[in-house]
N, C-alpha and C positions, 0 to 999 in steps of 0.2 A: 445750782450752777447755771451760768448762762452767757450769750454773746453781751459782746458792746460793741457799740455802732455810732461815733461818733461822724457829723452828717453836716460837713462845714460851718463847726464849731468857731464861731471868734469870740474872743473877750477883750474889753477895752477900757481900760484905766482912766476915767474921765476927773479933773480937777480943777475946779475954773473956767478958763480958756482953753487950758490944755489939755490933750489927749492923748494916751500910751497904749499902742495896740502891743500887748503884751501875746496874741493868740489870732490868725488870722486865716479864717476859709480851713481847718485843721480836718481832712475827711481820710475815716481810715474805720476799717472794719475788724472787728477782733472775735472771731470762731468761739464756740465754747470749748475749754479747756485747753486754749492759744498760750502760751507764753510769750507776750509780746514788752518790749525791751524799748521805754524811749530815751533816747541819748542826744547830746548834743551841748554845746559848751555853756557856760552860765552865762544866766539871763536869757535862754532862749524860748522862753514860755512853755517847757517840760512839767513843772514842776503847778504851774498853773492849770496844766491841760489836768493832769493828775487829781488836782484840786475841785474843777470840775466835774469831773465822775462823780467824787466822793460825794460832791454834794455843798463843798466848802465854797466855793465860788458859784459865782450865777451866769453863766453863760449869756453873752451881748445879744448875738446869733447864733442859728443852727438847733440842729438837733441833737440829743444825745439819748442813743437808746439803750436797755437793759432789757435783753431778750427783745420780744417784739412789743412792749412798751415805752413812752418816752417818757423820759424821769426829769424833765427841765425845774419842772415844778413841785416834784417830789423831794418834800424834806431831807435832808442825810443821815436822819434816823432812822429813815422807812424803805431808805433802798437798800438794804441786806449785803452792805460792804463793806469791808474788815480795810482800816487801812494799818499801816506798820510804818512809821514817824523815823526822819533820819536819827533824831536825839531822843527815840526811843518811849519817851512820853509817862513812863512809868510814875506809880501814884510812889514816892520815898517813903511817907508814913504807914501803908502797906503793908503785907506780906508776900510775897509771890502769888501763894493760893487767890489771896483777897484781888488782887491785881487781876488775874486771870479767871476771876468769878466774876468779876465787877456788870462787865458788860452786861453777863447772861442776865443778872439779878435785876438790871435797871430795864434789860428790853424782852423779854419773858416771865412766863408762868413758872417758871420749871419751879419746882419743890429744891429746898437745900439737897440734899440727899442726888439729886437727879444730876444738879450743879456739881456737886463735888465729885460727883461720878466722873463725868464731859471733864471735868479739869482733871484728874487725875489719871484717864487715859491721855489724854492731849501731852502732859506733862513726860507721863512717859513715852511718846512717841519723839518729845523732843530732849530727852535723854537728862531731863532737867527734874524728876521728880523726887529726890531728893534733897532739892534745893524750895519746896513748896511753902516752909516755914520760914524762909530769910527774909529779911530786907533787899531793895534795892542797892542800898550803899554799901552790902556786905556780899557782894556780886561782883565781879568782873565784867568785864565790858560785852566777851562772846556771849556769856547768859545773860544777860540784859535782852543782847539783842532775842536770845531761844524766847524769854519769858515773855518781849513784845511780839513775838513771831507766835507764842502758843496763846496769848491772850487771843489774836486775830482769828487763829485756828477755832478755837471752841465754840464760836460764834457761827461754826456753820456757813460761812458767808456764800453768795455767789460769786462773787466776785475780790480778789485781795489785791490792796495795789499797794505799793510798796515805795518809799521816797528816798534814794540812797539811804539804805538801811544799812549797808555796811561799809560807808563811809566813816565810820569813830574807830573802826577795827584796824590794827597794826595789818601788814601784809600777810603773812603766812595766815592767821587767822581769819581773814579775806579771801583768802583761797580757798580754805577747809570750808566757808559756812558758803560759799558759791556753790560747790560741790553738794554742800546738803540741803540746799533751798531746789538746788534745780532734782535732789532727787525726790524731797516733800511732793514740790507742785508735779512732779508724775505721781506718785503715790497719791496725792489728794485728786488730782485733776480739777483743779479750780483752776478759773479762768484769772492771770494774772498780767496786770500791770506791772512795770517796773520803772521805776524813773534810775540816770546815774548819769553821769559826765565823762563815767570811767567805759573807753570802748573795750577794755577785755572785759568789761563783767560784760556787754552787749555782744558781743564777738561769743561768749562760752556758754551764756546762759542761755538768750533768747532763740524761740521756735524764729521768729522774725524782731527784727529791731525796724523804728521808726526813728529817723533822723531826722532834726529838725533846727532851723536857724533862723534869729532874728523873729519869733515865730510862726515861723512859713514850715511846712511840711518837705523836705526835701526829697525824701525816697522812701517807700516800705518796700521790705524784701527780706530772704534768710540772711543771716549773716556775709554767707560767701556770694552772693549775690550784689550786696554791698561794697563787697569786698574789690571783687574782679569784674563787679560789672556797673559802676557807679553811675548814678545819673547823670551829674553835673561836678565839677570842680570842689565845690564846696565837701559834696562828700566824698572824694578821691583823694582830699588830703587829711579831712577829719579822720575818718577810717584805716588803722593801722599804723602801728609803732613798730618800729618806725614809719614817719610817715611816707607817701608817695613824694620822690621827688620831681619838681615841675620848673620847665626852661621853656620860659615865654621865646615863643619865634613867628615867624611870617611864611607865605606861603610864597615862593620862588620858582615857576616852574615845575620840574618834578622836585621839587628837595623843597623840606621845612627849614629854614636858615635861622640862627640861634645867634649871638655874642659869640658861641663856644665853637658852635660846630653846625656843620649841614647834613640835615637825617634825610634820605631818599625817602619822598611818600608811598605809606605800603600802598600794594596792586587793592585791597579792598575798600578806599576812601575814594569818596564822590572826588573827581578832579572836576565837576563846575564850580569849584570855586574861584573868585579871582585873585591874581596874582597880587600880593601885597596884604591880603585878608589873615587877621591875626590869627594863629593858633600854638597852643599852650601844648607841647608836648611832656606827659608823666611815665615814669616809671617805676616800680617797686621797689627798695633797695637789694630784698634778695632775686631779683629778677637781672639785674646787673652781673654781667661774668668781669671780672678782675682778675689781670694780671693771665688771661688765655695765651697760651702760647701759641696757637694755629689763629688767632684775631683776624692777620692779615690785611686787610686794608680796611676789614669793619674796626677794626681798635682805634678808640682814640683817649691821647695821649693824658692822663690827669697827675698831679701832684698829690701825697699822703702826706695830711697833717696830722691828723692823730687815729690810731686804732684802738679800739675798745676792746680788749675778750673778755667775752662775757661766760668762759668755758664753754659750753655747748656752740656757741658761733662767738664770730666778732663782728662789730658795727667800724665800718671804715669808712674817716672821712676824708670827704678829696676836693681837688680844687681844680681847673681846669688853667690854663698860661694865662695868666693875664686877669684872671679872677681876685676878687675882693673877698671880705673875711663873709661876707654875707650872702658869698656865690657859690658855699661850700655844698656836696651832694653826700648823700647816706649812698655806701653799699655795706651786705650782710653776706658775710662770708662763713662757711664751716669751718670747725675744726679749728686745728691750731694752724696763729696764723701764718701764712705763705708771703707776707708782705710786711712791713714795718715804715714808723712815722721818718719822712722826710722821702724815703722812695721815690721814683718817677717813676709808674706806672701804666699799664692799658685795659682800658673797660671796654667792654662790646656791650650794646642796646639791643638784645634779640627782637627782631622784628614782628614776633608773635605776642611779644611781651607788653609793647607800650602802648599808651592810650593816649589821646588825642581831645583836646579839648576847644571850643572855638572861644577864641578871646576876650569877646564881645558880651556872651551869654552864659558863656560858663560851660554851657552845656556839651554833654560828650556828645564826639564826631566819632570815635571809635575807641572800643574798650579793646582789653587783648584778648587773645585766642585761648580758650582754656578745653582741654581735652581732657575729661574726666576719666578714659581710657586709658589714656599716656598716664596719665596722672597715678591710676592704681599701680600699675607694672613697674612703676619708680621711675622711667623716663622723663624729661623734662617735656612738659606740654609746648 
């Protein structure tokens, strides 16, 4: 086992005249035995970055290290790293056994006997060892993915990285092998990459997720760090489903002035700003109160065009007077719902709740308040 240390990594897609910085200045440090999560929409040079550890790509610039060696120039045979393939990679004319021997026999000594040892633990540890004599084609989808997940295992590796691996899996079956990959890599304590596009497998699985766009590095941080305390815009909307909602406004004196509405600027935001200077106010859908009966002069007024229940909450969407279909906002309400489509309704923006973005650069002016205190005792932070 060991760290990775990638040390403003770029790679660049050179062809003719042309050139596609596909990976750019990418610096981020990964502890040994980190479970670190990169996410970020396609095409954002995740899956490239990934590529480079392995060894698959050749890094333009930067460094990339493995433990306190640099592996730029180290084969992908010779850097002791298990990867696990979104479409799984498996050999069809195979057996399972064969599949997950393969490796051992091509890059070790080991004796048969030793091999079939390591793969017969391994197998059982991934609850697959009775399936050691099938085919590929005579397997389902979730043991596909066990048999590439146990091939990667037996290997020993230092390192496993992982490329939306359970992207081919229906949902429920997504969920189960989430649950058992994040309990492997404790049990194993290998230091693991993950590439996905999907923020709740980054949201449940990762010690920290990297976010990343266009690819520029946008934030590293735990999940709820990401979450409630987002760098810049980019990742304030990327991060959670539903996502943040955002009403571009200007800076007015004390009040952020909207199309919709005029928000008082909280008491903790720099006021050198000047008057007229863009900013982007967000807020969480379940961080919105709907339909408060004490609102008072914080309520302001929105139209219900459709509610969602989704049993455990509902997803309500609204519209403010004068709004277009494209000016709709998420709120997340509990329980069964207290409102229905067509409604005129009142939502309050709690003051502690919303974040603040400057227009210009994206970047956050202020995230909200989050009291991890309140937060245990069930009070709203």
């Amino acid at each position: 086992m060991a760290s990775v240390e990638l040390d403003d990594v770029t790679k660049v897609y050179r062809g003719g005249e042309a050139s596609v910085v596909a990976v750019e200045d990418v610096a981020v440090e990964i502890p040994d035995g980190d479970f670190l999560v990169l996410v970020g929409p396609s095409g954002c040079g995740k899956s490239t970055t990934l590529r480079m550890i392995a060894g698959l790509e050749t890094a333009t610039d930067g460094e990339i290290k493995l433990g306190d060696r640099t592996i730029n120039d180290v084969s992908a045979q010779d850097r002791n790293i298990a990867m696990v393939f979104q479409s799984y990679a498996l050999y069809p004319h195979k057996t399972v056994r064969a599949n997950m021997a393969f490796g051992l026999e091509e890059s070790t000594d080991h004796s048969s006997a030793e091999i079939d040892e390591t793969v017969e633990e391994t197998a059982a540890l991934m609850g697959i060892n009775d399936l050691l004599d099938r085919k590929p084609g005579q397997l389902s989808g979730g043991q596909q993915q066990r048999v590439a997940l146990g091939r990667a295992i037996v290997r020993d590796p230092d390192v496993f990285l992982m490329d939306e691996p359970l992207s081919n899996l229906d949902a429920k079956l997504r969920a189960e092998m989430r649950t058992e990959l994040q309990h492997l890599q404790e049990q194993l304590g290998v230091t693991t990459v993950y590439v996905t596009h999907d923020q709740t497998e980054a949201m449940t699985m990762g010690d920290r997720i990297a976010v990343l766009n266009e690819g520029e590095l946008q934030q590293v941080g735990t999940p709820l760090e990401c979450y409630h305390e987002p760098n810049n815009l980019f990742v304030a909307e990327f991060i959670g489903e539903p996502s943040m909602n955002v009403f571009d406004g200007r800076l007015e004196g004390d009040a952020i002035v909207t199309d919709f509405f005029e928000y008082p600027v909280p008491a903790d935001v720099s006021t050198d700003r000047e008057d007229g200077s863009g900013l982007v106010l967000g807020i969480r859908p379940e961080d919105i109160l709907v339909n408060e009966r004490d609102a008072g002069d914080k309520g302001l007024e929105a139209d219900i065009s459709v509610v969602e229940p989704m049993g455990n909450e509902n997803t309500v969407h609204l519209r403010f007077a004068g709004g277009a279909d494209g000016d709709e906002f998420l709120a997340t309400t509990e329980g069964i719902p207290n409102v229905s489509a067509g409604d005129r309704t009142t939502v309050e923006f709690p003051a502690e709740a919303i974040h603040l973005f400057d227009a210009e650069t994206g970047a956050a002016v202020k995230n909200r308040r989050l009291s991890f205190t309140d937060a245990a005792d069930g009070t709203r932070p």
